[in-house]
TORLO-426058 format. One record per residue: residue number from 1; residue in three letters; x, y, z of N, C-alpha, C in turn. Coordinates in steps of 0.2 Angstrom, whole numbers. Layout:
REC  num  residuo   n_xx   n_yy   n_zz  ca_xx  ca_yy  ca_zz   c_xx   c_yy   c_zz
REC  NUM      ALA      X      Y      Z      X      Y      Z      X      Y      Z
...
REM end
This chain:
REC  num  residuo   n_xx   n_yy   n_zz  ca_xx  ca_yy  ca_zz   c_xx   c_yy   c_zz
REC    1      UNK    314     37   -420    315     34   -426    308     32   -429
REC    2      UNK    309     35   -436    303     33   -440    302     25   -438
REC    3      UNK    295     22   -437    293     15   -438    290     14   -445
REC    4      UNK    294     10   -450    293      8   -456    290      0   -455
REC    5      UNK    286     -2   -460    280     -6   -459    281    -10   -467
REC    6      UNK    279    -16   -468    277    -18   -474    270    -16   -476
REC    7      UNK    269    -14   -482    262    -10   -483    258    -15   -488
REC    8      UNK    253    -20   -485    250    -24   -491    243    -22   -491
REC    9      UNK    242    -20   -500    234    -18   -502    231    -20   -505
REC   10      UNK    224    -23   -504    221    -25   -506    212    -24   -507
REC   11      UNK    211    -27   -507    203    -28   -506    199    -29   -497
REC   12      UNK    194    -24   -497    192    -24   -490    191    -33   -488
REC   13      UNK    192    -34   -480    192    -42   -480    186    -43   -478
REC   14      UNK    179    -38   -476    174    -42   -478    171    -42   -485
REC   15      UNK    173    -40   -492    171    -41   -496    169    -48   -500
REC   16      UNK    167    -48   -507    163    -55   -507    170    -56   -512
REC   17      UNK    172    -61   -513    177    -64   -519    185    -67   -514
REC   18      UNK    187    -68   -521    195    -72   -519    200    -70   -516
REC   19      UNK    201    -64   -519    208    -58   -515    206    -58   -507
REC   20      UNK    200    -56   -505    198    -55   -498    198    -62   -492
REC   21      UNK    196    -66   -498    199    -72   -494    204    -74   -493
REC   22      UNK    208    -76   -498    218    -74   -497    219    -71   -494
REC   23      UNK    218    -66   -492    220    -61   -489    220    -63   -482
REC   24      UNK    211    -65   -480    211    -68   -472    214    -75   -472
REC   25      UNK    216    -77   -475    222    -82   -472    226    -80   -470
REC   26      UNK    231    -77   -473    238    -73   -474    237    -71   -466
REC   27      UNK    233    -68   -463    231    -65   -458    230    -68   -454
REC   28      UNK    226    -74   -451    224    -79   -448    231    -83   -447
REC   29      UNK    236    -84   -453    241    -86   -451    247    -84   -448
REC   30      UNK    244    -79   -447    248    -76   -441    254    -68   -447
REC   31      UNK    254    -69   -452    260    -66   -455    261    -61   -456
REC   32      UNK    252    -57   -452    253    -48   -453    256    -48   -445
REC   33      UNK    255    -49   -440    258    -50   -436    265    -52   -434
REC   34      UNK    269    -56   -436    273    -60   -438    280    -57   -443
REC   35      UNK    274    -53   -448    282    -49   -452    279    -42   -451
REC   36      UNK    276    -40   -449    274    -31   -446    272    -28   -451
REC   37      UNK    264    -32   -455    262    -30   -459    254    -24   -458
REC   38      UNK    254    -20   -463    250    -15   -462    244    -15   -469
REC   39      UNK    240    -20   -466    234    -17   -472    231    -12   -473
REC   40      UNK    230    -10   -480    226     -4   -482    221     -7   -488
REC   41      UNK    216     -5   -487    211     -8   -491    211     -4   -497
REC   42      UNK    210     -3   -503    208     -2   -506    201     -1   -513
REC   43      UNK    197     -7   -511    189     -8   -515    185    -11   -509
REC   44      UNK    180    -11   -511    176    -14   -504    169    -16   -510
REC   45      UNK    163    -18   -506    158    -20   -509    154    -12   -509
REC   46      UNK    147    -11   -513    145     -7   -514    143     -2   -519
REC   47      UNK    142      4   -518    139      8   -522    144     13   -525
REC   48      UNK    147     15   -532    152     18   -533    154     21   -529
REC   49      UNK    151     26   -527    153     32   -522    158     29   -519
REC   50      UNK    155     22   -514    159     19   -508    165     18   -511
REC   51      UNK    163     12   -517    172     11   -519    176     17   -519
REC   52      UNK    174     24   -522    180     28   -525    181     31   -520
REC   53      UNK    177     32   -512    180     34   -506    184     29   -504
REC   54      UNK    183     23   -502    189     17   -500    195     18   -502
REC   55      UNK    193     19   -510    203     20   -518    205     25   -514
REC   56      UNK    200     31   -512    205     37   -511    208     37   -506
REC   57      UNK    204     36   -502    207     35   -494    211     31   -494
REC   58      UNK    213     25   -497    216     21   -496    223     22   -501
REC   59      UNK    223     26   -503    229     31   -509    233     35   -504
REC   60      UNK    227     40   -500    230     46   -497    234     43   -493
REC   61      UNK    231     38   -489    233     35   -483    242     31   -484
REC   62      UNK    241     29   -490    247     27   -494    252     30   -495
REC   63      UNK    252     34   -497    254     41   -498    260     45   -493
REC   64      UNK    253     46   -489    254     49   -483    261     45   -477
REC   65      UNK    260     39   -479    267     34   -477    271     33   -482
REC   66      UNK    270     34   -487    276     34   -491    283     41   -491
REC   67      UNK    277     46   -491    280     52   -490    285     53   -482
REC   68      UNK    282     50   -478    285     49   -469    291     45   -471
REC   69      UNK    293     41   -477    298     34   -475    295     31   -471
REC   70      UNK    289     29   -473    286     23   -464    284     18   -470
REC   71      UNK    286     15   -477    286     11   -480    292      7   -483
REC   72      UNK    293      1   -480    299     -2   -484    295     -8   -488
REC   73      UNK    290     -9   -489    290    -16   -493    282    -14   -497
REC   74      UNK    280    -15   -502    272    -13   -507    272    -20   -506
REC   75      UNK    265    -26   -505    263    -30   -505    256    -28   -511
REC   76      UNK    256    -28   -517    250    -28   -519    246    -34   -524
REC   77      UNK    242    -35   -520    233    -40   -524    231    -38   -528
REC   78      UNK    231    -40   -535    230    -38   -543    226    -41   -544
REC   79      UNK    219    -40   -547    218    -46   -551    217    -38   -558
REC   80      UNK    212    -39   -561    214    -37   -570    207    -29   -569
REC   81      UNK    210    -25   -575    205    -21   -575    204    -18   -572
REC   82      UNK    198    -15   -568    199     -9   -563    206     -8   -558
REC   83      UNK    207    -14   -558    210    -18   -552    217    -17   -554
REC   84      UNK    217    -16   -560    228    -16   -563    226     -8   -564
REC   85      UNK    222     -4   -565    224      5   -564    223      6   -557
REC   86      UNK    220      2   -554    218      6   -545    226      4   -543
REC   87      UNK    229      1   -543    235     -5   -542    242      1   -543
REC   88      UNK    239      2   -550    246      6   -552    245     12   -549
REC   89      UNK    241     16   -546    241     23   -543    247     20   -535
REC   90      UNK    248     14   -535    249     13   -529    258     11   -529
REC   91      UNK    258      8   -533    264      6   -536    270     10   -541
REC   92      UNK    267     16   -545    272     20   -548    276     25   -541
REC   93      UNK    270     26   -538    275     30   -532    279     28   -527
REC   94      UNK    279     19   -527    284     16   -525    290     14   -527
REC   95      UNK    289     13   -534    294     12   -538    298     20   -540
REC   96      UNK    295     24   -539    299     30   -539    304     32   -533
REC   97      UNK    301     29   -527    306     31   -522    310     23   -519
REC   98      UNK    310     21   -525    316     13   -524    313      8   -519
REC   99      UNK    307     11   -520    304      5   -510    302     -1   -517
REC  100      UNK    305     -9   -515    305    -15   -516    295    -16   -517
REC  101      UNK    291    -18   -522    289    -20   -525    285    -24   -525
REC  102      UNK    280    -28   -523    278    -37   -526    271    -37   -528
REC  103      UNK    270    -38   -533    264    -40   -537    262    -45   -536
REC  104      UNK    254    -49   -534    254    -54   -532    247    -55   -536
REC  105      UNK    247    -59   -543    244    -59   -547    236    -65   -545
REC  106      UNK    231    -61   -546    226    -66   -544    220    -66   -550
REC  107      UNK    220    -61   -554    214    -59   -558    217    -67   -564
REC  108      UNK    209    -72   -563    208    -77   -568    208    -72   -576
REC  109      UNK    205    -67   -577    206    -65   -582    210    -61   -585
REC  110      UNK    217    -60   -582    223    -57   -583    226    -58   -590
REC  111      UNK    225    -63   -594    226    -64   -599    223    -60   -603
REC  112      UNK    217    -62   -603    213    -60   -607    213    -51   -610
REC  113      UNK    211    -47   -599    211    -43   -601    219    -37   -604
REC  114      UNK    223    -41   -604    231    -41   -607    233    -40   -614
REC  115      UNK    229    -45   -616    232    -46   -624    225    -46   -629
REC  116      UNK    219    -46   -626    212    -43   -630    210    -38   -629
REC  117      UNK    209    -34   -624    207    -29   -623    210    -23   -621
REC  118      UNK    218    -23   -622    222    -16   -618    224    -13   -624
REC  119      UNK    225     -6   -622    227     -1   -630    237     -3   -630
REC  120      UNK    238     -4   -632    245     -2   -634    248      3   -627
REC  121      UNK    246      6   -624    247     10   -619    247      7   -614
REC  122      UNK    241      1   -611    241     -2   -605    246     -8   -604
REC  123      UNK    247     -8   -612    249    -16   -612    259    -15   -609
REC  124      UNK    261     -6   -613    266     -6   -612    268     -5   -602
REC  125      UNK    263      0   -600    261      1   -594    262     -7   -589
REC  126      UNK    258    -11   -592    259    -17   -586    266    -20   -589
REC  127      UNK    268    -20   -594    275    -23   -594    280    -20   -589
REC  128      UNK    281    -13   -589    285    -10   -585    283    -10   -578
REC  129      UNK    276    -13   -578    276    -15   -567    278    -21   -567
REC  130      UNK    278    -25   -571    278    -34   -571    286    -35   -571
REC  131      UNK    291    -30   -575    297    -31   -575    300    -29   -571
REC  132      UNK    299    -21   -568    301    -17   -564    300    -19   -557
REC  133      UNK    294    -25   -556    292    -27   -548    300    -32   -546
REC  134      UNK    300    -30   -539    304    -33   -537    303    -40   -537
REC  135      UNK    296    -44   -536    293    -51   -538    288    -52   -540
REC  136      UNK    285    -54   -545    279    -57   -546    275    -62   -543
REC  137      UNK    270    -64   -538    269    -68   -538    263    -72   -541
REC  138      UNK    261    -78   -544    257    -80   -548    254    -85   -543
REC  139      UNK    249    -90   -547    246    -93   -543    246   -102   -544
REC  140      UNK    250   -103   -550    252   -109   -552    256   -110   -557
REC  141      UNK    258   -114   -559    268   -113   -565    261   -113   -572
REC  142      UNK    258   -114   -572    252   -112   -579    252   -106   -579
REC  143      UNK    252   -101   -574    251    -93   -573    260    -90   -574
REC  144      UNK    264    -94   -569    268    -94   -571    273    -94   -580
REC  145      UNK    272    -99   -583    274   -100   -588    270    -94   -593
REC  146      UNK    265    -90   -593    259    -87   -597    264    -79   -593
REC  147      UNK    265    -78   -588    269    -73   -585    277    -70   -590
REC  148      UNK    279    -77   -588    286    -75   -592    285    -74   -600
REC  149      UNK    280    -78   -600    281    -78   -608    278    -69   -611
REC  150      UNK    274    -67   -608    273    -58   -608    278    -54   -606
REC  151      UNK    282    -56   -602    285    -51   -597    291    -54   -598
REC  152      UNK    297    -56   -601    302    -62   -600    307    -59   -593
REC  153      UNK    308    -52   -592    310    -50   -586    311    -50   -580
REC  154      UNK    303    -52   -580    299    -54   -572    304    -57   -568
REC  155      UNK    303    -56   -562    305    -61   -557    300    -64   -555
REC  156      UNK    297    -71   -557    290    -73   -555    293    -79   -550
REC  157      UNK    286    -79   -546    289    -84   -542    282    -88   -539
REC  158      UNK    281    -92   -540    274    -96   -538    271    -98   -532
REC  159      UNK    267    -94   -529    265    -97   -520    259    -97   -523
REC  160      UNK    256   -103   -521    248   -107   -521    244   -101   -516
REC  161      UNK    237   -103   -517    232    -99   -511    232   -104   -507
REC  162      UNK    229   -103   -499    230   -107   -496    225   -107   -490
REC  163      UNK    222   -113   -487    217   -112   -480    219   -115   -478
REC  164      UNK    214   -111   -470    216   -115   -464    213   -119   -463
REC  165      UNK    215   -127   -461    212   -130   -460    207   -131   -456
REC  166      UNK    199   -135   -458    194   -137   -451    196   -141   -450
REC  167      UNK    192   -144   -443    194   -148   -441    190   -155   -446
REC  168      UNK    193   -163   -446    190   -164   -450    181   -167   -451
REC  169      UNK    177   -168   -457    170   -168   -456    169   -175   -456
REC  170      UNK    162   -178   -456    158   -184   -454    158   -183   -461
REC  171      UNK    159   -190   -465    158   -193   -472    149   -194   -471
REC  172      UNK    149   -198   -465    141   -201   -463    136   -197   -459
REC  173      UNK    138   -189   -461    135   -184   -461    129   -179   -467
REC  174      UNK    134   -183   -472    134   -180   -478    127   -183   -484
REC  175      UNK    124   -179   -487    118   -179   -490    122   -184   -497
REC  176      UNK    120   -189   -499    123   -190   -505    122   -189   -510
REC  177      UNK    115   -186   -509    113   -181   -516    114   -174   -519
REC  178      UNK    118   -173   -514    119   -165   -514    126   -164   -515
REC  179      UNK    125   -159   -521    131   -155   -524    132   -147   -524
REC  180      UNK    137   -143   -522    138   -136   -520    144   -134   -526
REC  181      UNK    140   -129   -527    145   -126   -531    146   -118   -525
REC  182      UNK    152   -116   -529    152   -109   -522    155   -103   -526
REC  183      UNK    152    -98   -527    157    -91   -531    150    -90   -533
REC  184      UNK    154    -84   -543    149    -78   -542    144    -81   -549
REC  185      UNK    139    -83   -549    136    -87   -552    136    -80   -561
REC  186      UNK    136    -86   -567    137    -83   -572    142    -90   -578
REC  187      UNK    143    -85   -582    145    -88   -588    151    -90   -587
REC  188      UNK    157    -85   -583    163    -87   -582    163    -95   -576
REC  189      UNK    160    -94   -574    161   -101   -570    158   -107   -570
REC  190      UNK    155   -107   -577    151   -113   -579    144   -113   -576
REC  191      UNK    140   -107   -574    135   -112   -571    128   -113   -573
REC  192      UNK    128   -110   -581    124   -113   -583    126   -119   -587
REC  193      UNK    129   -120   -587    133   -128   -590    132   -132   -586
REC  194      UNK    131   -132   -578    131   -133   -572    123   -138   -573
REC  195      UNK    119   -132   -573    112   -133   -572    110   -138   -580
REC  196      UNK    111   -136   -584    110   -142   -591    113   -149   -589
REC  197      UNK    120   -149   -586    122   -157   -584    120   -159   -578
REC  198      UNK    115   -153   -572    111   -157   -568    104   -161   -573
REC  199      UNK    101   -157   -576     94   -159   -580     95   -165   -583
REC  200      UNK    102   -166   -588    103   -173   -588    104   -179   -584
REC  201      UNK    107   -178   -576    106   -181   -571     99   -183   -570
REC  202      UNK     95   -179   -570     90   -180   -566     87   -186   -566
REC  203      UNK     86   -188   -574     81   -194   -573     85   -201   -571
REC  204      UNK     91   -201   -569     97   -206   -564     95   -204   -560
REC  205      UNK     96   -198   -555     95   -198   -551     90   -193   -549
REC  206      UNK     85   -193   -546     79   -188   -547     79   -184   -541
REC  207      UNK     84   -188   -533     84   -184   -528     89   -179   -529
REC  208      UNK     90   -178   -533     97   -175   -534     96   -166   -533
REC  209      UNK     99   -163   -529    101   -157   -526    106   -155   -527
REC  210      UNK    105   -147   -533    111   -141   -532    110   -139   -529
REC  211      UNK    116   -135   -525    114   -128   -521    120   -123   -524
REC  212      UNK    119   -117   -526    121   -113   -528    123   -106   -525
REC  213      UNK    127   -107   -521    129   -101   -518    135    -95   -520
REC  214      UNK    132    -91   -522    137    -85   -524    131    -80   -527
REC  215      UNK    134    -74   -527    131    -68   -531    131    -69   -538
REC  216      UNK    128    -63   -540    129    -64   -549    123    -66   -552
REC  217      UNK    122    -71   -557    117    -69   -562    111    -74   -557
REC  218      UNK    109    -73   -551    104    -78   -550     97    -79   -554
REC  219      UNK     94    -73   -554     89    -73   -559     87    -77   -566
REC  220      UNK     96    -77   -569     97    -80   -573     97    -87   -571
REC  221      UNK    100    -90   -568    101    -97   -567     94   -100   -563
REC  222      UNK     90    -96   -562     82    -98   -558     81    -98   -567
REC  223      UNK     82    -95   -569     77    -96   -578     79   -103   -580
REC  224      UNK     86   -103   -581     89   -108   -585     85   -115   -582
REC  225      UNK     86   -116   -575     87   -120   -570     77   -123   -574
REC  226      UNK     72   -116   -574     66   -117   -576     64   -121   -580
REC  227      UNK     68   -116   -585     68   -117   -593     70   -127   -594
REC  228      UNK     73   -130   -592     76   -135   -591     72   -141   -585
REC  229      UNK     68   -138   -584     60   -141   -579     65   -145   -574
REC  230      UNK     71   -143   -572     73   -144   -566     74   -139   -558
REC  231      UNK     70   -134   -559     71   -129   -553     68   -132   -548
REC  232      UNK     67   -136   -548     65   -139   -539     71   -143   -536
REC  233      UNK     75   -143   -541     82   -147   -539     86   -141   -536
REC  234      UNK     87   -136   -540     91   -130   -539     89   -123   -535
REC  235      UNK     93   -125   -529     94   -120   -524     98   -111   -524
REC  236      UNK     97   -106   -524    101   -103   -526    102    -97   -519
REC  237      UNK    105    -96   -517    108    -95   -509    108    -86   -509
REC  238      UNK    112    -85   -513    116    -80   -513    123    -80   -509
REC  239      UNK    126    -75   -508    134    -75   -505    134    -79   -500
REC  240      UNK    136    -84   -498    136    -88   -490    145    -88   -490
REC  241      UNK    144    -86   -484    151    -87   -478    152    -90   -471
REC  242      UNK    158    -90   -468    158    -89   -462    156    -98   -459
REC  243      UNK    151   -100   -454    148   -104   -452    141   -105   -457
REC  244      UNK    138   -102   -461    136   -105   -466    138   -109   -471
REC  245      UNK    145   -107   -474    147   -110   -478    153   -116   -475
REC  246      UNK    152   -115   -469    155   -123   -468    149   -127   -467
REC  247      UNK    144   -126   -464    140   -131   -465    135   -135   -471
REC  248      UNK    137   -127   -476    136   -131   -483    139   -137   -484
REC  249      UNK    148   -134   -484    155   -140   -486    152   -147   -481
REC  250      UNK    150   -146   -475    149   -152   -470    145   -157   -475
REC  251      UNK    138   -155   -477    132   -157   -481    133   -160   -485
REC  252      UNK    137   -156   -490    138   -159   -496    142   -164   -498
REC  253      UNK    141   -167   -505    145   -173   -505    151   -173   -512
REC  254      UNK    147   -169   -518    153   -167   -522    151   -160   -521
REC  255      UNK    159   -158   -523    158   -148   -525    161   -150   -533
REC  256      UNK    160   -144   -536    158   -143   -543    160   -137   -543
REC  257      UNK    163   -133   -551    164   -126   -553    169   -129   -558
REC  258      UNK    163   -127   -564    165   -130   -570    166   -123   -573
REC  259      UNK    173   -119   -574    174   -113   -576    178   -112   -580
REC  260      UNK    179   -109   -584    181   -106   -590    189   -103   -589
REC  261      UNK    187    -97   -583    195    -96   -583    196    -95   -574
REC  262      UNK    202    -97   -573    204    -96   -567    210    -94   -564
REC  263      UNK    211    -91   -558    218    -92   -555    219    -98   -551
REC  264      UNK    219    -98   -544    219   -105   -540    213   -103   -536
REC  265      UNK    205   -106   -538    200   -102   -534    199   -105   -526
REC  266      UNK    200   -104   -521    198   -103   -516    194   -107   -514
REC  267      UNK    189   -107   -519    181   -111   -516    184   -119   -514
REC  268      UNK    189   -122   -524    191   -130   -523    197   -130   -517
REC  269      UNK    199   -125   -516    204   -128   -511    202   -128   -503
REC  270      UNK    194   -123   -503    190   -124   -495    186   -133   -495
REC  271      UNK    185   -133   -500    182   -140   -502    184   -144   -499
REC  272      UNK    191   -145   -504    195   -151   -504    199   -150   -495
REC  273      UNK    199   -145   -494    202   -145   -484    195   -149   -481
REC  274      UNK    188   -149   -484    183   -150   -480    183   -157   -482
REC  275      UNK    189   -160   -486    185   -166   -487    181   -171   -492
REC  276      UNK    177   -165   -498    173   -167   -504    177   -168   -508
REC  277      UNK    176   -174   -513    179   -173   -517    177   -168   -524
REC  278      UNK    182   -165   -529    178   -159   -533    179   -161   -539
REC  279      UNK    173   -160   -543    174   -160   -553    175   -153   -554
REC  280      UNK    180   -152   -558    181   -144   -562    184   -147   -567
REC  281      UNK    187   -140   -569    190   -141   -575    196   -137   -575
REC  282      UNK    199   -139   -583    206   -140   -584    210   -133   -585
REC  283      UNK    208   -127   -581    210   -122   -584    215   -119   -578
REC  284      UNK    217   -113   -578    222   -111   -571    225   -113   -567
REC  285      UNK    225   -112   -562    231   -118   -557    226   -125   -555
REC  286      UNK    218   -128   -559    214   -130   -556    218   -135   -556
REC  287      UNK    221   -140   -560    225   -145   -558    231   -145   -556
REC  288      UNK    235   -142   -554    240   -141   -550    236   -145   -541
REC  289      UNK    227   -143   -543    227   -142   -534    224   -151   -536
REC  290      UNK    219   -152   -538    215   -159   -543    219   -161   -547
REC  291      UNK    221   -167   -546    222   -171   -551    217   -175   -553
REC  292      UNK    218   -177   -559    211   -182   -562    212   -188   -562
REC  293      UNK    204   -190   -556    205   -196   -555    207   -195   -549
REC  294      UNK    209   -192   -545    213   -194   -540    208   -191   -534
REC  295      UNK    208   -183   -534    206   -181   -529    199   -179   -533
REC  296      UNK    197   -179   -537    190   -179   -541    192   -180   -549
REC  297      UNK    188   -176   -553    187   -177   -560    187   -169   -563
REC  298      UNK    193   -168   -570    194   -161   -573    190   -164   -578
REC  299      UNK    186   -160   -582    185   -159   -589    188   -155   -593
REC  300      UNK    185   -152   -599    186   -147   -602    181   -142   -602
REC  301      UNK    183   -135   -601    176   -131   -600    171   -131   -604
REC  302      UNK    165   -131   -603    160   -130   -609    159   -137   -611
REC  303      UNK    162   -143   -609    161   -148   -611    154   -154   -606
REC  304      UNK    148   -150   -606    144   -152   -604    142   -161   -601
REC  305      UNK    143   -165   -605    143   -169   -608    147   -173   -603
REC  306      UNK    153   -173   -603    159   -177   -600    156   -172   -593
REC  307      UNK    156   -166   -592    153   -164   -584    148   -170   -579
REC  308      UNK    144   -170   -583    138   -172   -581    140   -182   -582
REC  309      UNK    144   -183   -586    146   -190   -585    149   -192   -578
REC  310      UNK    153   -186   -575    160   -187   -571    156   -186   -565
REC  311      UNK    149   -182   -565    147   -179   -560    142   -187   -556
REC  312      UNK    141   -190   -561    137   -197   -561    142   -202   -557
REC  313      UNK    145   -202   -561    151   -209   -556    151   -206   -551
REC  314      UNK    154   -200   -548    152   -198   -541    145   -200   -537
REC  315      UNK    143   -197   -540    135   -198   -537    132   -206   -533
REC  316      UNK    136   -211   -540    133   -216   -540    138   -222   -535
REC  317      UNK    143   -218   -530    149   -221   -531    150   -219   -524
REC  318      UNK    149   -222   -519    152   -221   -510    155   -221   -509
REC  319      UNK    160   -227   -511    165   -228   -507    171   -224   -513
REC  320      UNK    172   -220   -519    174   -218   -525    173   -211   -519
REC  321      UNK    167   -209   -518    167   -202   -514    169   -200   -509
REC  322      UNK    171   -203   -504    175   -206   -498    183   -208   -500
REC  323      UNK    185   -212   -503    192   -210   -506    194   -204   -510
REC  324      UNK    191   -199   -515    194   -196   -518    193   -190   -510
REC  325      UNK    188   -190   -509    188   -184   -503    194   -184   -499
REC  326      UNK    195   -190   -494    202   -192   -492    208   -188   -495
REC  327      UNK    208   -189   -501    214   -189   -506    214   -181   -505
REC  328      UNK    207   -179   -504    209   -170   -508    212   -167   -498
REC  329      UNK    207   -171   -495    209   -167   -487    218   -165   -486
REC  330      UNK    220   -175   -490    227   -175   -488    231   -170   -491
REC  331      UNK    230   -168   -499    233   -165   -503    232   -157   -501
REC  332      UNK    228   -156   -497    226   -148   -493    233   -147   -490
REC  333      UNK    233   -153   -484    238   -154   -479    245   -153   -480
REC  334      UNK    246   -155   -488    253   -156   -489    256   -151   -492
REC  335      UNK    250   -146   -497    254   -142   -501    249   -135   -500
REC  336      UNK    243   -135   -497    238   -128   -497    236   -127   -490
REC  337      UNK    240   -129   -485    238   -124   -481    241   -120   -478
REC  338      UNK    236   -114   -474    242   -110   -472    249   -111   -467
REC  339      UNK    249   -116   -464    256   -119   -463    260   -118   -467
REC  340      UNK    259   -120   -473    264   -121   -478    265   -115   -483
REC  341      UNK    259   -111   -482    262   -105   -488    263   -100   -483
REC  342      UNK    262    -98   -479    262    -92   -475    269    -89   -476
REC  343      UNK    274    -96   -473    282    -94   -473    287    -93   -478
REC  344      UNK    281    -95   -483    285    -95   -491    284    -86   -493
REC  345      UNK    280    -84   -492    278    -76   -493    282    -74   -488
REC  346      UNK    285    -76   -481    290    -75   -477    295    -73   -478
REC  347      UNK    297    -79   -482    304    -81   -487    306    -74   -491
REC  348      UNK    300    -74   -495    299    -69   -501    302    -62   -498
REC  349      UNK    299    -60   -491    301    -53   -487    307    -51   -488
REC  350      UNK    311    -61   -484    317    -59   -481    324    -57   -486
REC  351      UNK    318    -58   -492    324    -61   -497    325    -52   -499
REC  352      UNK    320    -50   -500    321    -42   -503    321    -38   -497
REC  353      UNK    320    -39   -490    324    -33   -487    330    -35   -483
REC  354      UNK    331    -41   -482    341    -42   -483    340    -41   -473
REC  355      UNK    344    -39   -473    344    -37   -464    340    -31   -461
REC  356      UNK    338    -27   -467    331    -25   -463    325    -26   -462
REC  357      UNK    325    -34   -464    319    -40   -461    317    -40   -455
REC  358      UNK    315    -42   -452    315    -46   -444    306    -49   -443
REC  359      UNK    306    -54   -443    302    -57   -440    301    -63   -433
REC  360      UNK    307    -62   -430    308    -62   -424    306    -60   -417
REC  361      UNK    301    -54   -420    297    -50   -414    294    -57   -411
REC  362      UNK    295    -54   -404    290    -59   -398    285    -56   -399
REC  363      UNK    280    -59   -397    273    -58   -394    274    -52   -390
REC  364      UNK    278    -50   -384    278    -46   -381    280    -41   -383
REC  365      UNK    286    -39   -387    286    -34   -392    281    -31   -396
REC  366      UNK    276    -38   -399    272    -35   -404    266    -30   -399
REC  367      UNK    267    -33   -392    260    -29   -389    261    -24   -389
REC  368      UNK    267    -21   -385    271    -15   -385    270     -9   -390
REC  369      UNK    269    -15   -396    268     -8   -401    265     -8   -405
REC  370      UNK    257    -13   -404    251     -9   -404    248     -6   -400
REM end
């Protein structure tokens, strides 16, 4: 008997951004395991060449099980742009031979690249995968509501991103004057907005430390950071993960990512598991994960000014950074960690293959048959 497999594609899971870390959660939480899932990468980091060898192989590869029958379920990670044509070579020949669907929407700029920049062609193209998928999944009822209102067809359905919990951190560990922002430094995520509402801090508080870890325009934020005669404040990393970047999250005392547009970024919800409390803004699912005032402070994007005020009251405020941190740990526990989402993607399985589901494989079974 053919062994048919759930087939989820996405992004290589050592690569640098959001999908790959979703991903290793998903993973970590047991659910490739657990529901007899089979990833297949599709992009990775690197030099063109690399990517378009990863797409193909990871097409042929696809391909080559779908044409076997060893495909009963497409799990795919979208985000927009390159990302929604590599997607769809992967998705039309699934919808062609009736295998059930799910679109699992991550691209912060999904809007954008949708309704400003697609011809008449792409716009129709993504209607027909968005209505035609057996579920969509989005990242917040904001993404949600913005989904149907395109698609009115969809079957969308909303699962949060989600961490594994650390264990929890030393408050009277933590540097008071240290702030961490984390992703791919530039214009979409605030961070030159960042370093102008540090420069206003300064002469408040003059020990005051960013550190800026992510790829992207560093050159550029070392200028900014110059130009603003604060570069001895600002730290700029490059990509940290792994045990680096938890000893960042240990260190620090607020996180920050004053961004423009978003899904549910990963960075605030590693934060708030670690405990910081976080100032962003009001865009994507960020309040869905932040409430304001509770578990840190939203602003408006671009709104420099009220940044750097909200950023203050933290700063100046211990026991304020200590209860909202608190607040974000507990609000991980109750709505974003993998505990809690892993089984709802579960759910989502059992709901579209009916009795062809099973997630009851033992342990011993699973060994068997790897």
């Amino acid at each position: 008997m053919t062994k048919k497999s759930i087939v989820m594609i996405g992004t290589a899971l050592d690569t640098q951004g959001g999908i790959s870390a979703v991903v290793g959660v998903l993973k970590a939480g047991d659910l490739f395991k657990r529901c007899g899932v089979e990833y297949i990468a599709t992009h990775c980091d690197g030099r063109i060449t690399t990517k378009l060898i990863t797409a193909l192989t990871g097409w042929v590869r696809f391909l080559s099980r779908l044409a076997g029958g060893r495909v009963t379920l497409l799990h795919v990670h979208m985000a927009s742009r390159a990302s929604f044509w590599r997607k769809s070579l992967f998705i039309l020949p699934a919808f062609a031979l009736h295998i059930p669907v799910i679109v699992h929407l991550h691209g912060a700029e999904f809007h954008e690249f949708y309704g400003r920049e697609s011809s008449v062609f792409t716009r129709r193209l993504a209607h027909f995968i968005f209505e035609r998928a057996s579920r969509v999944i989005v990242l917040s009822t904001g993404w949600r509501e913005w989904a149907l209102g395109q698609f009115p067809k969809a079957r969308v359905v909303v699962v949060y991103n989600s961490v594994v919990l650390p264990e929890r951190l030393s408050f009277a560990a933590r540097d008071p004057a240290l702030l961490l922002f984390l992703g791919r430094l530039g214009e979409r995520k605030g961070t030159f907005d960042l370093i102008e509402a540090l420069a206003r801090l300064i002469p408040v508080y003059p020990e005051m430390k960013l550190v800026l870890g992510g790829d992207g325009a560093l050159n550029a934020a070392r200028t900014r950071a110059a130009a603003l005669g604060v570069a001895a404040n600002v730290e700029t990393l490059g990509w940290v993960r792994g045990q680096d970047k938890y000893a960042l999250l240990a260190r620090s005392s607020v996180y920050v990512l004053p961004s423009y547009n978003e899904g549910l970024p990963m960075s605030v919800l590693e934060a708030m598991a670690a405990g910081l409390p976080v100032v962003s803004t009001t865009v994507g699912g960020i309040p869905e994960a932040v409430t304001n005032g509770v578990e840190g402070y939203l602003v408006p994007p671009g709104d420099v000014a009220a940044l750097a005020e909200r950023l203050g009251c933290l700063l100046g405020d211990e026991d304020l950074r200590r209860r909202m941190g608190e607040a974000a740990r507990l609000k991980v526990e109750v709505l974003f960690s993998a505990e809690r989402i892993v089984p709802q993607i579960e759910e989502i399985y059992r709901e579209l293959l009916g009795s062809t589901f099973s997630s009851s494989q033992t342990d011993e079974q699973i060994e068997r048959e790897s």
